[in-house]
N, C-alpha and C positions, 0 to 999 in steps of 0.2 A: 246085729241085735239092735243097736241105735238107730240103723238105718229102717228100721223093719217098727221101730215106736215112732221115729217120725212120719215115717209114711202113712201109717195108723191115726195120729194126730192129724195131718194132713188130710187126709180123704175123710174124717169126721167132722173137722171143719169145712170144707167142701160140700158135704150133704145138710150141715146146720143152715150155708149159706147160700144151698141151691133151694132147700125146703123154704125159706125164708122169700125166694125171689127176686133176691139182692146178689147172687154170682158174682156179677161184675162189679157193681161197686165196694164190694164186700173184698174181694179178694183183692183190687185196687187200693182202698183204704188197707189192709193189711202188709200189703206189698210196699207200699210208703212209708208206716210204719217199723216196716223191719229193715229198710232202709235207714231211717232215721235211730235207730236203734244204734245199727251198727256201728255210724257216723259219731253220735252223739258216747261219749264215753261216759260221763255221771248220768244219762240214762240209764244207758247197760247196767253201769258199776248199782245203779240204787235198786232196779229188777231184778238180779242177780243175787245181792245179799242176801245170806242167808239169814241172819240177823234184825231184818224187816220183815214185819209182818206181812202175808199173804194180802189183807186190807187194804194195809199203808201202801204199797204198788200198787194194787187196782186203783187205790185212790188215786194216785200219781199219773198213772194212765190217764182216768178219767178228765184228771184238770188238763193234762197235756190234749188231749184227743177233742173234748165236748165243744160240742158246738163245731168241730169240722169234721167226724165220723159220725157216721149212723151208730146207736144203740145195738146194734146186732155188733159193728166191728169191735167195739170198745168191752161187750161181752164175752166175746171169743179170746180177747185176750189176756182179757180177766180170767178167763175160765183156764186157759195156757198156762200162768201165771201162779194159780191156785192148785196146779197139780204138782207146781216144781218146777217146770219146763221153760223158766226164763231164759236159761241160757243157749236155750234150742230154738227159742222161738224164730228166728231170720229160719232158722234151716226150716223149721216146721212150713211158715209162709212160704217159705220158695218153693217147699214139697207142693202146698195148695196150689200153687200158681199151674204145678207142672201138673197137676190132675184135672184141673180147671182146662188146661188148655188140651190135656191128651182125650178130658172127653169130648171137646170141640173140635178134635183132631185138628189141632193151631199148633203152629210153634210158637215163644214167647219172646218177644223182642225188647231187651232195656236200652232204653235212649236215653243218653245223657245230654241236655241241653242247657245253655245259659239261661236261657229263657221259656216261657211258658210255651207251649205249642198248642195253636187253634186247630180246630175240628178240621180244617181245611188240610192244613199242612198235616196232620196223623192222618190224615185218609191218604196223600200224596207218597207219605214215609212207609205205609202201610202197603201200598202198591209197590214201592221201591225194592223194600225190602221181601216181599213176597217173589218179588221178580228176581232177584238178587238170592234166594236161597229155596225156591220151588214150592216154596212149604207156606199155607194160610199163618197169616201173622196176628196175635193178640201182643198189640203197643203196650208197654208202660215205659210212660213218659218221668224221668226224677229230674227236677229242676235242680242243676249245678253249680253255683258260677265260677269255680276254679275250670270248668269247659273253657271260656272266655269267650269262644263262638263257632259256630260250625255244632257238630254231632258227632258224639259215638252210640254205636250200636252195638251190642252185643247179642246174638243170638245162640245159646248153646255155650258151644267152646270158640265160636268164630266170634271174632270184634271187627266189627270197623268204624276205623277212629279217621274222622275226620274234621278233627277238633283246632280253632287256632292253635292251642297250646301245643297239639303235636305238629301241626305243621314248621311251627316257631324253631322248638326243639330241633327237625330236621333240618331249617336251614341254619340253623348254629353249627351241629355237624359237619355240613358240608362247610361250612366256613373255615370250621378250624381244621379241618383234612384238605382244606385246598388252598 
């Protein structure tokens, strides 16, 4: 049943944001968002209260968001927000992402990186990864810096992590086994 309202939420937001003509940036901005969401705990915890008004979170939103979302992103999730569904909202966006992509017939690729990545390198990661699991790739890039350097990917249920931090980790391993 939850699965079946987020999916619902998801593919309404999806058509707001395809009618719109904003798709990609639209569901980009939400996807970072609900990344930061999840990250961020007095986020979540002040969206979530029941005890806040439906307002006083769109407001919160809004100062959080303005001026680096478009009006359409910072709407949709006001509108999420105002029906109850704060604490669905990540799962809501990841639904959009995956109808965004399944009508582009893409799969959806999260890269974690230290650093920002230029148009040059997401076309290179885009290629890699498309070669790497058979399947057209729509990037989303989240800027990390507990990565330290290097990338992980996540596509689906497959990861790969080719991140300092995990390679450090392995030769600690092999250090203290050997």
């Amino acid at each position: 049943m939850a699965d079946a309202a987020i999916r619902g939420y998801a593919t309404a937001l999806f058509t707001v944001a395809q009618a719109e003509g904003a798709l990609d940036q639209i569901s980009d901005e939400l996807f970072r968002f609900a990344r930061t969401m999840e990250r961020e705990i007095r986020l979540r915890d002040a969206l979530v209260d029941p005890q806040l008004p439906a307002e006083q979170k769109s407001k919160v939103v809004e100062e959080l968001l303005g001026g680096k979302a478009s009006p359409h992103t910072i709407g949709l999730i006001g509108f999420v927000i105002a029906q109850g569904r704060a604490r669905e909202l990540p799962a809501i966006i990841d639904a959009l992402v995956e109808v965004a992509a399944e009508e582009a017939q893409k799969a959806v690729a999260e890269v974690r990186s230290a650093v920002p990545l230029g148009e040059t390198e997401r076309d290179r990661l885009r290629a890699a990864i498309a070669r790497a699991t058979g399947k057209h790739v729509d990037v989303k890039v989240l800027v990390d810096p507990s990565v330290v350097g290097g990338l992980m990917v996540r596509v689906g249920d497959v990861v790969f992590d080719g991140t300092v931090r995990r390679r450090l980790q392995l030769a600690k391993e092999h250090l203290e086994r050997g």
